[in-house]
N, C-alpha and C positions, 0 to 999 in steps of 0.2 A: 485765689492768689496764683499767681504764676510760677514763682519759688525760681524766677530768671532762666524756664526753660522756654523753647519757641517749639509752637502747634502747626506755624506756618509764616514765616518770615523770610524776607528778601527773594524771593523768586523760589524758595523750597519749601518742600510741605513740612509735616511734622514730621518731628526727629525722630528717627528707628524706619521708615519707610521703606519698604522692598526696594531693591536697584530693580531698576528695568532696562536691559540692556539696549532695547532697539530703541526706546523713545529716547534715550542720553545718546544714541549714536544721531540720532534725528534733528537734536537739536541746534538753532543756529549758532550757538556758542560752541559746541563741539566740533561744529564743520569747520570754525573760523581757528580752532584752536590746532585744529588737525593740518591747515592749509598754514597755519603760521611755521607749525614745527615743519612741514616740507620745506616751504620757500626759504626759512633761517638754512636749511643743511643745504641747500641747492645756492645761496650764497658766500659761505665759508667754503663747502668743499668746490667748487671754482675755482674759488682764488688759492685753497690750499693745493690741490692737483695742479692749476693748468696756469695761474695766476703768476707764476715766475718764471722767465725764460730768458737764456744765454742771449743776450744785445750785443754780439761783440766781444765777448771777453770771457773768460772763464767763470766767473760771478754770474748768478742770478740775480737779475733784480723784478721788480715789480712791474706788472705789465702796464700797470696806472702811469705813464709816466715817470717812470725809475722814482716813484714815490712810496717808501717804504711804508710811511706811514696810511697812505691809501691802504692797501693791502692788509695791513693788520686792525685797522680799523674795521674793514668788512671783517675780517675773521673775527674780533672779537665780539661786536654785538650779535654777529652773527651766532657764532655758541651758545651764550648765553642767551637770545634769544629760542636756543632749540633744547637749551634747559630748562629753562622757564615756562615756556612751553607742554613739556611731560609732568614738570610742577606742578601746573595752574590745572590740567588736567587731570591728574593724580585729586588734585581739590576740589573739583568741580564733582569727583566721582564721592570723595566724602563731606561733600556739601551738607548733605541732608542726614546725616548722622550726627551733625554740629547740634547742641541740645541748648545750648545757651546763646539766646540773641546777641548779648555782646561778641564771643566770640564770630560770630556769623558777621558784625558789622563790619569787624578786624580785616574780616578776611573780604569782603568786599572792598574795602578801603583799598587795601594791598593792592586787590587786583585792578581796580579802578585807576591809582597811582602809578603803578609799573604797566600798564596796557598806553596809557596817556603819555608817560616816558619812552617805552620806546618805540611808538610812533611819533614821536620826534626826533631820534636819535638813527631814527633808519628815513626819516626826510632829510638830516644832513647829510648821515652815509652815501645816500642817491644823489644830493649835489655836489658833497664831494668826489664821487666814484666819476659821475661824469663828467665834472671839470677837467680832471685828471685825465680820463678819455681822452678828453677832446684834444690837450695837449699833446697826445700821442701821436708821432709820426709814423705812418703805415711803413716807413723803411727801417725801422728798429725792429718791426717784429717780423722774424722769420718763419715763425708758424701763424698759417689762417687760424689754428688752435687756438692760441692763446686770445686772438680777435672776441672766437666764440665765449670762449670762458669769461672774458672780461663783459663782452653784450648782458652774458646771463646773469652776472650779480649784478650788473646796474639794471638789467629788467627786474627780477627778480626782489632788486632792495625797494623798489617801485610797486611792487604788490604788495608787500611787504609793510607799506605805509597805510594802504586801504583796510590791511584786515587789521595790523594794529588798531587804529584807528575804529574802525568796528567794533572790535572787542571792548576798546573804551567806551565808545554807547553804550552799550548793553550793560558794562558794569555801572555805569552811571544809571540807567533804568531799573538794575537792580536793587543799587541803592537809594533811588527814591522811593521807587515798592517798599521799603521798610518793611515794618511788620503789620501785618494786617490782623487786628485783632478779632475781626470776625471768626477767622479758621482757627481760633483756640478752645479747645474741647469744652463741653456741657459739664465735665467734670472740676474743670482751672474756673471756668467761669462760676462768681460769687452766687449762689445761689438766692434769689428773695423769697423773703418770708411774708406769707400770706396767713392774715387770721382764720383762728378756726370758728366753727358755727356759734360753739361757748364764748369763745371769746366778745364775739358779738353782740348775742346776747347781756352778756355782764355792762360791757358797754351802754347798750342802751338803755338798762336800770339803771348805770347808775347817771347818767345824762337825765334821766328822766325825774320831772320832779314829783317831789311826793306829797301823799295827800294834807300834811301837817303843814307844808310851804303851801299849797295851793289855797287852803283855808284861810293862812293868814293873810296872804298876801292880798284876799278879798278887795275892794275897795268898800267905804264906809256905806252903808243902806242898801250894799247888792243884799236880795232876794231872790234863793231860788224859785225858779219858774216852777209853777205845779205839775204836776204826771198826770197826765191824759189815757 
């Protein structure tokens, strides 16, 4: 019986398994995780540093085309994307300490759902960041600064899409892996029971018939043959 722990399920081994730090830093889910948590702070902080500048007047506004809402839109999936991030991370490091499949599926779900989410939500940020751009008149802005800072979170929400987008593969691959019940110890698996030599023996007495059925079962006028 299994008693609802996992030996080796969804892309991790058996539960209790040693961390290995170089192979978890190795891996493509770790590099993507590490490149999303850069790109998310490399697009809020942009916009939060260099993203507001004097047009004219005492007020700052948003370098999107005085659209405020541009602006806080990067900053906020932005964040949360660079939380979500040390999250999923922080999970991926107690993945294999998960002892129960269900909860291992939870957590694939999670991250399969929110990797899929916000590489959608950083494909509009990137249409919306640029639209906004592009309405911008190069005489509003009095720093080349601000040009750069605004280039970088619309590059930046633009990679942004491919590694989300990655990470949802992978979680999607790791929920199809499901659990593979091959890699559940000799110990979980049901053990079969094989007869013993006695047993066999008794068996085949008593399958066998006996000399009392043999006799009668004769048919009428058999004669045994004589001994030579």
């Amino acid at each position: 019986m299994m008693n609802g722990s996992s030996s080796g399920s969804y892309g991790a081994g058996p539960a209790g398994t040693a961390f290995d730090p170089i192979a978890f830093i190795r891996r493509p889910q770790t590099v993507l995780r590490l490149l999303a948590w850069i790109f998310s702070m490399a697009v809020f902080g942009s916009i939060v540093n260099e993203g507001y500048v004097n047009m004219g007047s005492e007020r700052l506004h948003c370098v999107f085309n005085k659209n405020e809402d541009a602006c806080n839109y990067g900053i906020i999936i932005g964040v949360l994307a660079f939380l979500a991030s040390l999250f999923f991370l922080a999970l991926d490091i107690y993945f294999p300490q998960i002892s129960s499949v269900k909860d291992r599926k939870r957590a694939v779900l999670l991250e399969m759902a929110f990797s899929g989410l916000w590489a959608f939500l950083w494909f509009v940020g990137f249409c919306f960041l640029a639209n906004q751009w592009s309405h911008t008149s190069p005489k509003e802005l009095p720093l080349e600064q601000a040009s750069d800072a605004a280039r970088a979170a619309i590059a930046f929400s633009f990679f942004s899409i491919l590694i989300w987008a990655g990470l949802t593969v992978l979680a999607v691959q790791k929920f199809l892996l499901g659990t593979d019940m091959a890699l559940f110890t000799a110990a979980d698996a049901p053990k079969q029971q094989y007869p013993s030599n006695d047993d066999i023996g008794q068996t085949t007495i008593e399958k066998s018939p006996s000399l009392i059925e043999t006799v009668e079962t004769r048919p009428p006028g058999y004669q045994i043959p004589p001994a030579f």
